[in-house]
Jmol script that loads the backbone (N, CA, C; Angstrom):
load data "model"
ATOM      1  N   UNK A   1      39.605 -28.568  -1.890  1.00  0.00           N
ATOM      2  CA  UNK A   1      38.213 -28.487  -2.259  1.00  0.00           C
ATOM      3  C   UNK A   1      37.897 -27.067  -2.717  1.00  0.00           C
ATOM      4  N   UNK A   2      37.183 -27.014  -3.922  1.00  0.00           N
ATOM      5  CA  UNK A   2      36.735 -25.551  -4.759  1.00  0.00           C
ATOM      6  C   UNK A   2      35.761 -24.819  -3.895  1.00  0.00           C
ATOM      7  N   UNK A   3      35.639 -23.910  -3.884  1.00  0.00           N
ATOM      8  CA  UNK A   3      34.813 -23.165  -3.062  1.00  0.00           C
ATOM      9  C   UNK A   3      33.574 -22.589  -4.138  1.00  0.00           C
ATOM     10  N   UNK A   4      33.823 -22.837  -5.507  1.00  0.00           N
ATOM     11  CA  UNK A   4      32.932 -21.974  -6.347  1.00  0.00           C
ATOM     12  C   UNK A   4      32.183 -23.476  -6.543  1.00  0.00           C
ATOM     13  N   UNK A   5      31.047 -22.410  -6.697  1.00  0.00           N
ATOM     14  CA  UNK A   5      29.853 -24.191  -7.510  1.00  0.00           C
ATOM     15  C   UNK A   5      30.583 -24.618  -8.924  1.00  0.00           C
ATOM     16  N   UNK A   6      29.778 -25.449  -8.962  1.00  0.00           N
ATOM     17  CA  UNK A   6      29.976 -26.487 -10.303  1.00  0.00           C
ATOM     18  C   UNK A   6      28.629 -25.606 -11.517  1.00  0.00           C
ATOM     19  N   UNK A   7      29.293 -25.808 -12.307  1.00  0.00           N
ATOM     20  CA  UNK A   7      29.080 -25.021 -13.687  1.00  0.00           C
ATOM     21  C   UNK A   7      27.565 -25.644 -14.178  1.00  0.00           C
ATOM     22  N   UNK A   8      25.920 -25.785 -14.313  1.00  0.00           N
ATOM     23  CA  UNK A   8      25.130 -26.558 -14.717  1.00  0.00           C
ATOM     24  C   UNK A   8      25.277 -26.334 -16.128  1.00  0.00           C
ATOM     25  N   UNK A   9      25.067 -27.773 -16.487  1.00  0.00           N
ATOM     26  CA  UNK A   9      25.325 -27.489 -17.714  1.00  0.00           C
ATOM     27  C   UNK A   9      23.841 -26.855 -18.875  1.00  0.00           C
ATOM     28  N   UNK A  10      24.166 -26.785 -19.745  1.00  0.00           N
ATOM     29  CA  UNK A  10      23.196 -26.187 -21.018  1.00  0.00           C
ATOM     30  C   UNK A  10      21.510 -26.600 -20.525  1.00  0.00           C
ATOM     31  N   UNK A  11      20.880 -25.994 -20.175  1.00  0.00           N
ATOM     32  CA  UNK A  11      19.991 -26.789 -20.585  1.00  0.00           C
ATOM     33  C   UNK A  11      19.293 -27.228 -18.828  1.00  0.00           C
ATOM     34  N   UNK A  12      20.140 -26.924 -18.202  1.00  0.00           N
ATOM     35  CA  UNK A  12      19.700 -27.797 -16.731  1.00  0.00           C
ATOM     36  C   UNK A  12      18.824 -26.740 -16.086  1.00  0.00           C
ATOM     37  N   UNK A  13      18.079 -27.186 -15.367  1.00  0.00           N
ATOM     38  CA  UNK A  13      17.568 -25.741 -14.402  1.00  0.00           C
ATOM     39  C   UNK A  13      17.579 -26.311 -13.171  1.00  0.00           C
ATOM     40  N   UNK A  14      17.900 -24.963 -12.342  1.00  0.00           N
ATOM     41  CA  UNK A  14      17.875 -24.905 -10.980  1.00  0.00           C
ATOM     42  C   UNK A  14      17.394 -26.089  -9.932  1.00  0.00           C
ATOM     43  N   UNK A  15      17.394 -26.030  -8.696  1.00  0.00           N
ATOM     44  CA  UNK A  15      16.518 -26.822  -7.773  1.00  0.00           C
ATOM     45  C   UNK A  15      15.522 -25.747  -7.928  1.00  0.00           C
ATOM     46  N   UNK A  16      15.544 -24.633  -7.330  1.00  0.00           N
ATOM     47  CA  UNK A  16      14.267 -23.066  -6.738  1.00  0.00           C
ATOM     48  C   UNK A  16      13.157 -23.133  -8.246  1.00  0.00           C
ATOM     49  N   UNK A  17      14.080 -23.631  -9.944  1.00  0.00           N
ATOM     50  CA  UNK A  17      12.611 -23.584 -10.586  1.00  0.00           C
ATOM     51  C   UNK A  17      12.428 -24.291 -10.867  1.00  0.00           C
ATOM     52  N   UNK A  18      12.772 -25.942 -10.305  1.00  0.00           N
ATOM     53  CA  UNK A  18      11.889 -26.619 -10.675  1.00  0.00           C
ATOM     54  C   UNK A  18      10.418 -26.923  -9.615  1.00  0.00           C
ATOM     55  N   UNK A  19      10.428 -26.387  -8.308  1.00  0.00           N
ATOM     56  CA  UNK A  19       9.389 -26.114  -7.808  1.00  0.00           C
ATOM     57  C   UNK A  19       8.650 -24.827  -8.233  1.00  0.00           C
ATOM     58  N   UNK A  20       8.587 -24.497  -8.854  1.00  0.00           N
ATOM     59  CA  UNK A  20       8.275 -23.005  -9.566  1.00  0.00           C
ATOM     60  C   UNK A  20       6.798 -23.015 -10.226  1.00  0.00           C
ATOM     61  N   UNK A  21       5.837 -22.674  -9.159  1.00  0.00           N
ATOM     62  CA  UNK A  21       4.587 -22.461 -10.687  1.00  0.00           C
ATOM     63  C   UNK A  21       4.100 -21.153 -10.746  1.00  0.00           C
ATOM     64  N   UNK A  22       3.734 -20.760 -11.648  1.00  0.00           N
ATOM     65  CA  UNK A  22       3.198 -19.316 -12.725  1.00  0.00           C
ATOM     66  C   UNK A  22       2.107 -19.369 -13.025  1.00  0.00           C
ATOM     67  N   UNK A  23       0.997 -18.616 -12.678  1.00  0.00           N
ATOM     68  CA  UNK A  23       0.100 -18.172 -13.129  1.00  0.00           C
ATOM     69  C   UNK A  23      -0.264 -16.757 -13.504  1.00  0.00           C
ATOM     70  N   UNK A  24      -1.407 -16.729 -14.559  1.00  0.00           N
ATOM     71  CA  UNK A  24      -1.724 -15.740 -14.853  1.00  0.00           C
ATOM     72  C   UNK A  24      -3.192 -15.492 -14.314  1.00  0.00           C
ATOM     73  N   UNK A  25      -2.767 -14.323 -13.772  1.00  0.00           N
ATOM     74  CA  UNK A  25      -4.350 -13.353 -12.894  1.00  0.00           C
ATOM     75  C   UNK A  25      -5.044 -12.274 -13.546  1.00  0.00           C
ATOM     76  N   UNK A  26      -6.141 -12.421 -13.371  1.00  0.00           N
ATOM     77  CA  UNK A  26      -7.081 -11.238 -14.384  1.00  0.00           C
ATOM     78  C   UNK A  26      -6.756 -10.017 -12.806  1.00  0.00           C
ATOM     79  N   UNK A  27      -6.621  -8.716 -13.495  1.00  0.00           N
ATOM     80  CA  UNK A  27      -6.426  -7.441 -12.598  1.00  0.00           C
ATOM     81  C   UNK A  27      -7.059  -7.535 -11.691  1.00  0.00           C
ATOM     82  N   UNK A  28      -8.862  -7.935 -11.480  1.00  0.00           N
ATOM     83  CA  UNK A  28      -9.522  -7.702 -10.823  1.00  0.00           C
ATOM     84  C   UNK A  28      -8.852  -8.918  -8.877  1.00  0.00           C
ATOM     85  N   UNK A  29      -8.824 -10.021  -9.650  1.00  0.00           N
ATOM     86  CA  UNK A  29      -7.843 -10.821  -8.588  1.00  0.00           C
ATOM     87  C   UNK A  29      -6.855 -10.474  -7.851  1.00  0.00           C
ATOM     88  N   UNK A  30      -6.086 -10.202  -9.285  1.00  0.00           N
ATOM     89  CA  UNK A  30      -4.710  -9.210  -8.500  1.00  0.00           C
ATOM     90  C   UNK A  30      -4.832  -8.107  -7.436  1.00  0.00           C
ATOM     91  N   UNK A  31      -5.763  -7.427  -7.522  1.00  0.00           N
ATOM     92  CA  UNK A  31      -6.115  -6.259  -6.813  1.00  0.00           C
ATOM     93  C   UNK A  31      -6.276  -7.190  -5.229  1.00  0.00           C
ATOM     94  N   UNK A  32      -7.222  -8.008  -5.532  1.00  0.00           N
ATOM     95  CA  UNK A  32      -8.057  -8.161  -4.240  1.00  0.00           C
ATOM     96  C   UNK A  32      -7.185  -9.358  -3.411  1.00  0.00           C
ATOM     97  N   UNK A  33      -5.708  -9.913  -4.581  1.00  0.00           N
ATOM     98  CA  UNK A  33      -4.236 -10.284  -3.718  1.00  0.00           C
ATOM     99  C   UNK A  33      -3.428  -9.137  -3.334  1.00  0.00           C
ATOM    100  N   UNK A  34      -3.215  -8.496  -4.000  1.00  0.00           N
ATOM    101  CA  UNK A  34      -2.933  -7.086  -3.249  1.00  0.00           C
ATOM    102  C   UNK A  34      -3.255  -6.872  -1.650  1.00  0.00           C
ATOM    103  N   UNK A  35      -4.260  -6.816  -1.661  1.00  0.00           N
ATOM    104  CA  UNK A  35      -5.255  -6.367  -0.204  1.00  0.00           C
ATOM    105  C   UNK A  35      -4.855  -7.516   0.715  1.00  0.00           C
ATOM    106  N   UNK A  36      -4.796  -8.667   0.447  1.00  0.00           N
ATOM    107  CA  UNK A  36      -4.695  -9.702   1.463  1.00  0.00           C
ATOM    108  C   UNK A  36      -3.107  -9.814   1.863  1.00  0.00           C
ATOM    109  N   UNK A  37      -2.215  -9.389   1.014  1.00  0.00           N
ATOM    110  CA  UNK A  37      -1.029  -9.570   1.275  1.00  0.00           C
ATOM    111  C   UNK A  37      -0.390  -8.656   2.586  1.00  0.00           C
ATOM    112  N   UNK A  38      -0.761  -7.563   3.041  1.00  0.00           N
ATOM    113  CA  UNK A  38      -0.109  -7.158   4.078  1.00  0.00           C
ATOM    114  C   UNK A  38      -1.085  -8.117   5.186  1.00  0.00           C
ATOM    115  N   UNK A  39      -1.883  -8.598   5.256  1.00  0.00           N
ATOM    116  CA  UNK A  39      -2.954  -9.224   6.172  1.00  0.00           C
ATOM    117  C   UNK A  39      -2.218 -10.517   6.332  1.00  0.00           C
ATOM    118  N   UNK A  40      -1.244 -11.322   5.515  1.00  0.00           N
ATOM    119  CA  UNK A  40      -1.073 -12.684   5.691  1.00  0.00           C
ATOM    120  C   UNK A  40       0.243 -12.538   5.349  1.00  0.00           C
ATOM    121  N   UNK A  41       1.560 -11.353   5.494  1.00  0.00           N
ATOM    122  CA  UNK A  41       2.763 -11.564   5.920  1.00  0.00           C
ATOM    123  C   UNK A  41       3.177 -11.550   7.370  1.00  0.00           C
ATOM    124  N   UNK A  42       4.213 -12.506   7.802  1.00  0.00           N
ATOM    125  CA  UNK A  42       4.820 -12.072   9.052  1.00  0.00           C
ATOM    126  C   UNK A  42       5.200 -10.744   9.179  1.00  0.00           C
ATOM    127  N   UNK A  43       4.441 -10.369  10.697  1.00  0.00           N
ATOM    128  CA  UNK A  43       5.545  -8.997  10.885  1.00  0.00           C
ATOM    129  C   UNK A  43       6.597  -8.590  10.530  1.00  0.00           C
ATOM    130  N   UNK A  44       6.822  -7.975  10.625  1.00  0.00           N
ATOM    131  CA  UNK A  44       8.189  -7.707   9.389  1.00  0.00           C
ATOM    132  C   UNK A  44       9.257  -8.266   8.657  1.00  0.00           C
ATOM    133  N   UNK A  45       8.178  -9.020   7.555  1.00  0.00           N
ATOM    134  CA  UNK A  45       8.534  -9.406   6.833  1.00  0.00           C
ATOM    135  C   UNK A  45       7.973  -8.328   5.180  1.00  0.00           C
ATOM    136  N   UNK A  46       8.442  -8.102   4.234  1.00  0.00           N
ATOM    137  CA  UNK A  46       7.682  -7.423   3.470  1.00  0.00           C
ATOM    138  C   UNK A  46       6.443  -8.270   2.725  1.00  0.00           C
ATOM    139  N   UNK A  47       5.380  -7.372   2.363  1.00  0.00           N
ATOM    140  CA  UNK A  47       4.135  -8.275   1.996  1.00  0.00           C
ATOM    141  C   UNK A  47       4.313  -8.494   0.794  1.00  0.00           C
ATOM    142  N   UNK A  48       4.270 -10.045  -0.312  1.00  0.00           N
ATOM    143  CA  UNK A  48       4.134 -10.099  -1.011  1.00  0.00           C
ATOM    144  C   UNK A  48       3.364 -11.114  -2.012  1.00  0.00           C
ATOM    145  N   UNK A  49       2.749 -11.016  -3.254  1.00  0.00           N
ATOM    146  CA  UNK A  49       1.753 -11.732  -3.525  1.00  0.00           C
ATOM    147  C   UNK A  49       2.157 -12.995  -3.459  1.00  0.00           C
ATOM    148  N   UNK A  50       3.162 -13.618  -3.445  1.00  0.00           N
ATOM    149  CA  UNK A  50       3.396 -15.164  -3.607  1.00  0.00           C
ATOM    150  C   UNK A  50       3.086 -15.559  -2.193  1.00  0.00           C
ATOM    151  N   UNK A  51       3.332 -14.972  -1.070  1.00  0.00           N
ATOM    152  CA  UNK A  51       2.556 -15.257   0.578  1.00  0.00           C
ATOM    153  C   UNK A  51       1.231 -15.134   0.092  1.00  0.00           C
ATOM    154  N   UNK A  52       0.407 -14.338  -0.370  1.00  0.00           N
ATOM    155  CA  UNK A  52      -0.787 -13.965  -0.668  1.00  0.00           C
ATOM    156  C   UNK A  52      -1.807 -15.273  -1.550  1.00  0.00           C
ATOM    157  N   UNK A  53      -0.452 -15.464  -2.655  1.00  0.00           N
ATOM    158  CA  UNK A  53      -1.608 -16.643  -3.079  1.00  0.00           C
ATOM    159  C   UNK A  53      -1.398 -17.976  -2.507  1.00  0.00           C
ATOM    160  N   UNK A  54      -0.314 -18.303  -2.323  1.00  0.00           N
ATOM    161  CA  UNK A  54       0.033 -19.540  -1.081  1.00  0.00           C
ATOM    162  C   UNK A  54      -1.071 -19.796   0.037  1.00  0.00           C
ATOM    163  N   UNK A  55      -1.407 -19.105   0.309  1.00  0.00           N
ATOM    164  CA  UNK A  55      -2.054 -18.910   1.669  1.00  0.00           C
ATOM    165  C   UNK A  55      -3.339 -19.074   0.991  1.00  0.00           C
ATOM    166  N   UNK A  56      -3.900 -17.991  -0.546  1.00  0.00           N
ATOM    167  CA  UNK A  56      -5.214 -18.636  -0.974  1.00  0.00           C
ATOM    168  C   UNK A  56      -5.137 -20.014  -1.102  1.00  0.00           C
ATOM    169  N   UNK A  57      -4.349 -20.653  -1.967  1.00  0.00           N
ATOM    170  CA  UNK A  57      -4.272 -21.880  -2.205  1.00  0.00           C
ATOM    171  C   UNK A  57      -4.359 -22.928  -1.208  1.00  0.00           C
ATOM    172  N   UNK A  58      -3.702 -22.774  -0.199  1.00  0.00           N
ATOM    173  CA  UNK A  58      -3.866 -23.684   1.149  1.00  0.00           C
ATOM    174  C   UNK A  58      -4.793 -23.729   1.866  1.00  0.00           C
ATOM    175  N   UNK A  59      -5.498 -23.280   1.581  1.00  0.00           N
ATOM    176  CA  UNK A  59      -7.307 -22.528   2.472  1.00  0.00           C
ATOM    177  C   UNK A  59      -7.634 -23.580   1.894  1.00  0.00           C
ATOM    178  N   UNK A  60      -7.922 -23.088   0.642  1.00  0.00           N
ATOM    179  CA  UNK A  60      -8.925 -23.586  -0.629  1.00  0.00           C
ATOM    180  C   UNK A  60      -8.467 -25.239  -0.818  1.00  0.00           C
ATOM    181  N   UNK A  61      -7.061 -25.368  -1.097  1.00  0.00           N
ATOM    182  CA  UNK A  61      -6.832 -26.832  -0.997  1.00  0.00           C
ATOM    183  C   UNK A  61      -7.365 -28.277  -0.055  1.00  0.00           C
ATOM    184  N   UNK A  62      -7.802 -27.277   1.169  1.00  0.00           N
ATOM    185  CA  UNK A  62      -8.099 -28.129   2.336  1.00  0.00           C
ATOM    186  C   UNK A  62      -9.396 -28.282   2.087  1.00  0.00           C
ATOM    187  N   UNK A  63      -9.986 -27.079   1.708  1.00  0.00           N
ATOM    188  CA  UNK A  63     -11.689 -27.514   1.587  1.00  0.00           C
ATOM    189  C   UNK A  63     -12.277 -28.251   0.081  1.00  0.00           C
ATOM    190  N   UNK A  64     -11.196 -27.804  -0.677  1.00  0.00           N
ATOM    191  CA  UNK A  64     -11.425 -28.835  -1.776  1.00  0.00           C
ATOM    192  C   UNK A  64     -11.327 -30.527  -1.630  1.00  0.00           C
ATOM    193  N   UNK A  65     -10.020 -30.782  -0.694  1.00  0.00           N
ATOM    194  CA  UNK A  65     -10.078 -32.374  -0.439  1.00  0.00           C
ATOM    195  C   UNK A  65     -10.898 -32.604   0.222  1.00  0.00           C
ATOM    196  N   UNK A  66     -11.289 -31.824   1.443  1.00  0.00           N
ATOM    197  CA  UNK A  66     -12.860 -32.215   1.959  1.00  0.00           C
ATOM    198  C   UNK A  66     -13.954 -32.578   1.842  1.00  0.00           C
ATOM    199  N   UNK A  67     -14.145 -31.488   0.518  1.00  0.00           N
ATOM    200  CA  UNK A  67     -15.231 -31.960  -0.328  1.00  0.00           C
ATOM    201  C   UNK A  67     -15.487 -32.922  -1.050  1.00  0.00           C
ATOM    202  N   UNK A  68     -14.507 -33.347  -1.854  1.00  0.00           N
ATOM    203  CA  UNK A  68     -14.114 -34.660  -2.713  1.00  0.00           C
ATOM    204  C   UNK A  68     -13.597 -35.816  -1.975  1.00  0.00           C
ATOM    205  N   UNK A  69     -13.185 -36.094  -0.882  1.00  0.00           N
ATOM    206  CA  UNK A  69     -12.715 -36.921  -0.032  1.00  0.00           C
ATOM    207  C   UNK A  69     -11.417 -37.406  -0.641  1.00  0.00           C
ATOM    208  N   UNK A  70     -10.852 -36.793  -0.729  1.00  0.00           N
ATOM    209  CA  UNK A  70      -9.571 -37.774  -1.407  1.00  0.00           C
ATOM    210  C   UNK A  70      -8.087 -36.673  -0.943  1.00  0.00           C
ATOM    211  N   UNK A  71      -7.250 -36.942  -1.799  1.00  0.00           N
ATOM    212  CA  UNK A  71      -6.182 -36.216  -1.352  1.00  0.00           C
ATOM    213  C   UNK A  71      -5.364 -35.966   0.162  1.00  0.00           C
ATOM    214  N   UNK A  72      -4.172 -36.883   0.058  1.00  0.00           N
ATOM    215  CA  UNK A  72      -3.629 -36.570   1.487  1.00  0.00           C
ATOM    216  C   UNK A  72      -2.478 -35.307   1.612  1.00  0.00           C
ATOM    217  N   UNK A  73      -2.660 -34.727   2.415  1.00  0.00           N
ATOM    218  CA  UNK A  73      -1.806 -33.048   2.906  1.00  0.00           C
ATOM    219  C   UNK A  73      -0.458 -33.804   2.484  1.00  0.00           C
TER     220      UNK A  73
END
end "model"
wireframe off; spacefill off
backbone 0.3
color backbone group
């Protein structure tokens, strides 16, 4: 049995991007993810914005299905 992975071919992408989403933030946001990010990493862990907006998003996600009644976690 090979110990090296298997070659993807042309064209394939990853498992890590196909969960992958990208957005674009106006500075003023960014800043104020900045600020929240040492506030909502594990102890030493280093702070970084993808904990930062995760954590916005999951707030906000919960009170959005709330509001609208729909959507299961």
């Amino acid at each position: 049995m090979s110990t090296v992975p298997a070659r993807r071919r042309r064209g394939q992408r990853s498992a890590a991007s196909v969960d992958h989403v990208s957005a674009r933030l106006d500075a003023a946001t960014t800043a104020r993810l900045d600020a929240l990010a040492p506030l909502l990493t594990p102890l030493g862990s280093q702070p970084s914005r993808s904990i930062a907006v995760r954590a916005c998003i999951l707030t906000r996600l919960d009170a959005l299905e709330a509001m609208h009644g729909k959507g299961a976690k």
